[in-house]
N, C-alpha and C positions, 0 to 999 in steps of 0.2 A: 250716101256711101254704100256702095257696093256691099262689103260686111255688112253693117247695121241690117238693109232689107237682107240681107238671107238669114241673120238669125232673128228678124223679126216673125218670118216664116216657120220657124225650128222653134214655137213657141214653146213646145211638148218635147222638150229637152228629153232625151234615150234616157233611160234609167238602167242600162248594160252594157257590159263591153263591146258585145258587135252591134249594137245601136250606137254606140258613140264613134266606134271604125266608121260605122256607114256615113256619117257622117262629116268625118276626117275626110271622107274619102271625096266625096261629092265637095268639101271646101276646095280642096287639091286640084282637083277636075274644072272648076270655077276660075282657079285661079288666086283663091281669096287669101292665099297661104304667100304671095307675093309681099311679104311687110318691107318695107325698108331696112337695109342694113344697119345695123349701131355702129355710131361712128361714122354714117355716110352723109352730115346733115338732115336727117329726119328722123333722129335717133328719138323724138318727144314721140311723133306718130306712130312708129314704131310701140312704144310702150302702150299709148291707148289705146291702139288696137288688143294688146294682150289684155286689158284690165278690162273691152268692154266685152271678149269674148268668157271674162272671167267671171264676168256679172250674170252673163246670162247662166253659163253652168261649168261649175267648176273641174267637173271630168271632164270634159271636151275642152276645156282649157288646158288640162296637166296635157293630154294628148297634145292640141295644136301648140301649146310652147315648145316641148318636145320637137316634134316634125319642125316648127320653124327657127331653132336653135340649132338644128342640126344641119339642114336647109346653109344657114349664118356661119357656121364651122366650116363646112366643105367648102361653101366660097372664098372664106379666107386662109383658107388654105391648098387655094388654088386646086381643089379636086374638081372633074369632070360632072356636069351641071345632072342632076338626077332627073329620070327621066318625068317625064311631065305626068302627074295625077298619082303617082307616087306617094307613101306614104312612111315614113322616118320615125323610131323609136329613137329619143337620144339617152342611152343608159352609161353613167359612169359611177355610179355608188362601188363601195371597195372597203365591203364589210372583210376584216382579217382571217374569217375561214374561207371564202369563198372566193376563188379568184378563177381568172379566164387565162390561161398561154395560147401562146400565137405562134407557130415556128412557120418557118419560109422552108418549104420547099419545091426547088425548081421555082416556077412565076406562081404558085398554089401560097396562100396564106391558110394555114390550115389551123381552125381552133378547137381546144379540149378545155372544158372545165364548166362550171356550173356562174351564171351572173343573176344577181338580186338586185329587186326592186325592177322588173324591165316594165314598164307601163306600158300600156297596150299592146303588147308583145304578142298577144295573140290575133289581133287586126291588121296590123301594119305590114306593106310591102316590107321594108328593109329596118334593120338596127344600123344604129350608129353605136360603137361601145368600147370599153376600155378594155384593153387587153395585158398583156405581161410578156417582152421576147426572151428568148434564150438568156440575153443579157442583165434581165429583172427590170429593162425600162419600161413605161407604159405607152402603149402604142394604139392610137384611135384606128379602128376597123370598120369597115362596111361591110355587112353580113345580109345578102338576101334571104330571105326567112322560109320560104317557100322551097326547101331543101332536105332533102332525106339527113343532114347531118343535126338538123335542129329540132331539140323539144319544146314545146310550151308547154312547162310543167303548170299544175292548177296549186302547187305548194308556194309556201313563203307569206301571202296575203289574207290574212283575216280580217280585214279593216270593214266598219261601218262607214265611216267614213272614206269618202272616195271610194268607196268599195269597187264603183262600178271602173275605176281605170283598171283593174285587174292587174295590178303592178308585182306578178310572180315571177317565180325563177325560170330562167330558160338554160336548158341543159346543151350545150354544144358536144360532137364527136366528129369529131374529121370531118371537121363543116368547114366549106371555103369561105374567105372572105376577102377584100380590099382593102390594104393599107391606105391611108386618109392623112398627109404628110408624115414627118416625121418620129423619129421616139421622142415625146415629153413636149411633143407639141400644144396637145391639147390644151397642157396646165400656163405654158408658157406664153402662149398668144395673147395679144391686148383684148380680145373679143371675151376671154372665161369672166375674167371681172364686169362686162357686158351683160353677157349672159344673166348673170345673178344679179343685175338690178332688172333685169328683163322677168325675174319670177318676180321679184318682190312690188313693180307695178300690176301682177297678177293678182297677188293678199290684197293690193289697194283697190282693183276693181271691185273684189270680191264683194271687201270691207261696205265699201262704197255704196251699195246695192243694198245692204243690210241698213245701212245710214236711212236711204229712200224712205224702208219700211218708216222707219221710229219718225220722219218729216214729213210724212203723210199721215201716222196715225194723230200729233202733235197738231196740224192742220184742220184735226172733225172733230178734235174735242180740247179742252184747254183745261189741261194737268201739270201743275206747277214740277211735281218731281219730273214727270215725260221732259216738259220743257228743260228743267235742270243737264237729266241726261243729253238729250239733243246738244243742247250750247258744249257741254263736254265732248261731245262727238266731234263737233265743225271743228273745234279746237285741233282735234287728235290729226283729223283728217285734212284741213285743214296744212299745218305744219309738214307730214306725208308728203300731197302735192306739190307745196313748194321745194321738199328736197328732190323728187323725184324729177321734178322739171330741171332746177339747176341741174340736178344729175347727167340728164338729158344733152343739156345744151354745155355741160365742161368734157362730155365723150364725142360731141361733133367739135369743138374745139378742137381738144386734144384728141385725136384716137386712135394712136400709138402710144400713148402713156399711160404707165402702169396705174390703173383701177383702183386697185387692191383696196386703199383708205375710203375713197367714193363707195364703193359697192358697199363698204362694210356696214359706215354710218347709213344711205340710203337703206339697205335690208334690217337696220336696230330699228329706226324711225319708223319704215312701216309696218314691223311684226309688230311693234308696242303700239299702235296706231290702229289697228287691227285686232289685235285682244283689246282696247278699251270699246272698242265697237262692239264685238261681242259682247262683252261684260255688260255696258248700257243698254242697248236694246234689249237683253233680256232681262231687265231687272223693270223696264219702260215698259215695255211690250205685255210680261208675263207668257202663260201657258198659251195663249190664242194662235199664234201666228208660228206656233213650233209645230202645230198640232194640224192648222186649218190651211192654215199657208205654203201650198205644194214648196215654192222658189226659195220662198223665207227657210224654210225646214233642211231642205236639201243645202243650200247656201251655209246656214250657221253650224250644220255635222260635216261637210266636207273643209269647210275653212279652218278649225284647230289640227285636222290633217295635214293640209298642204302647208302650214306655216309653219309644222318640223322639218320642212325640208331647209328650215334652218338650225344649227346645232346651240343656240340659245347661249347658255352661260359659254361655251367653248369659243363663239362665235364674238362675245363682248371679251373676253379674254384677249383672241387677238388681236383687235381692235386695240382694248389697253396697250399691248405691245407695242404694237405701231407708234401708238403717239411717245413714248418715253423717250424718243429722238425728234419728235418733232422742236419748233422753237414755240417761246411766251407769246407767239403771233396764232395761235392755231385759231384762239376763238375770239379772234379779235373783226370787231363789223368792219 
């Protein structure tokens, strides 16, 4: 597989933002950013492609999910195919102080306002991102970044973890950009609920990799508690993979039906699937492999990161919602 040998090459995963651009970029350039649509029957490939680019480094992951979600948006919504080696920010966070307006003037989409959390925003050819029109509806834009009306501010990001996506504010002023279909598209299309099992096969790559570590060291020496942990892990993960597959193969089924319950359970199963992984190998492992283990180290400070990009109890909340209408069949084999 094409992927596999080029990140077998990229052993020396970037450890900064424009090391991990640069290498967005030459994926792009390659071509390797072609995944399959969700929902187009190869929605399984799809997913292992993001979990094994997630394994190898989880910053060039947040980026290429990014660029290749965004990529997945504009084609299902019939937008104008981006130019080729191209590279896509896809930002929608929509903290209550900070928001983006969009007003039309003449054929100009013209934006003002401040947007958080933009991951690589200071690498990438183009954003994809969420805006606000005259009318308060939210409206997906394409903003070339290379524009006297845009800042990459260095504000907003103090993270250790994932430090290196650089995920700060970008400051718009009478900066053009590209309407991307309609108002309240974004949230409405069958692809958003996609999308979100698309990160959370991301935490399972991660996860996954971390697993290696503790089944290889389990392997050279025979430690009843190591072994304990382990069998707890295959379990977690385990479980994981068979949701995320089903998940898989009911959005090339169905995909035009609403996600919503899919995505929900798929992203519960694998964040708790993924904190027991963390949890066990470091308790298996110890101080060794935090310390001495470039991949291991970086892998287990960037992974309690990326897995807020779940909202946790709000998240199982509405989940609960959800089922209060379902029928006495929901957990039935």
């Amino acid at each position: 597989m094409a992927l596999h040998a080029f990140l077998q090459l990229d052993r020396q995963a970037p450890v900064d933002a424009e090391g991990l651009g640069q290498t967005l970029r030459a994926m792009a350039q390659q071509r390797l950013d072609q995944l399959p649509l969700p929902g187009g029957g190869q929605t399984l490939q799809r997913f292992n492609q993001l979990a094994r680019v997630a394994g190898h480094d989880l910053g060039l992951c947040k980026l290429f999910e990014g660029h290749t979600d965004a990529l997945a948006i504009m084609a299902e919504l019939d937008s104008p195919a981006p130019a080729t080696g191209s590279t896509w920010g896809m930002w929608a966070a929509e903290p209550p102080t900070e928001r983006v307006r969009v007003t039309r003037v003449g054929q100009r989409w013209v934006l003002e306002g401040c947007k958080a959390w933009c991951s690589g925003a200071g690498v990438v050819s183009h954003g994809l991102l969420t805006a606000w029109d005259e009318r308060d509806r939210q409206q997906l834009i394409a903003v070339p970044m290379h524009q006297a009306g845009v800042t990459v501010t260095g504000e907003g990001w103090e993270a250790v973890g994932m430090g290196a996506t650089a995920s700060v504010q970008v400051r718009f002023c009478n900066a053009d950009g590209v309407a991307v279909g309609g108002p309240g598209d974004y949230l409405q299309r069958p692809g958003f609920w996609h999308g979100g099992v698309g990160i959370a096969a991301c935490w399972y790559g991660a996860a996954r990799c971390l697993a290696e570590v503790l089944r290889e060291h389990c392997a050279r020496r025979e430690e009843p508690h190591a072994l304990a942990h382990l069998g707890a892990v295959d379990v977690a993960l385990s479980a994981a993979a068979a949701v995320l597959r089903s998940s898989a193969e009911e959005i090339d089924r169905h995909p035009q039906a609403n996600a919503q319950l899919l995505a929900r359970r798929a992203r519960g199963v694998v964040e708790a699937a993924a904190d027991q992984v963390i949890g066990h190998a470091g308790r298996a492992l110890g101080a060794g492999p935090y310390c001495k283990d470039r991949h291991f180290a970086r892998l287990i400070a960037d992974l309690p990161v990326y897995l807020r990009q779940s909202h946790a109890e709000r998240d199982l909340a509405a989940l609960g919602q959800q089922l209060i209408s379902q029928t006495n069949q929901t957990w039935a084999l």
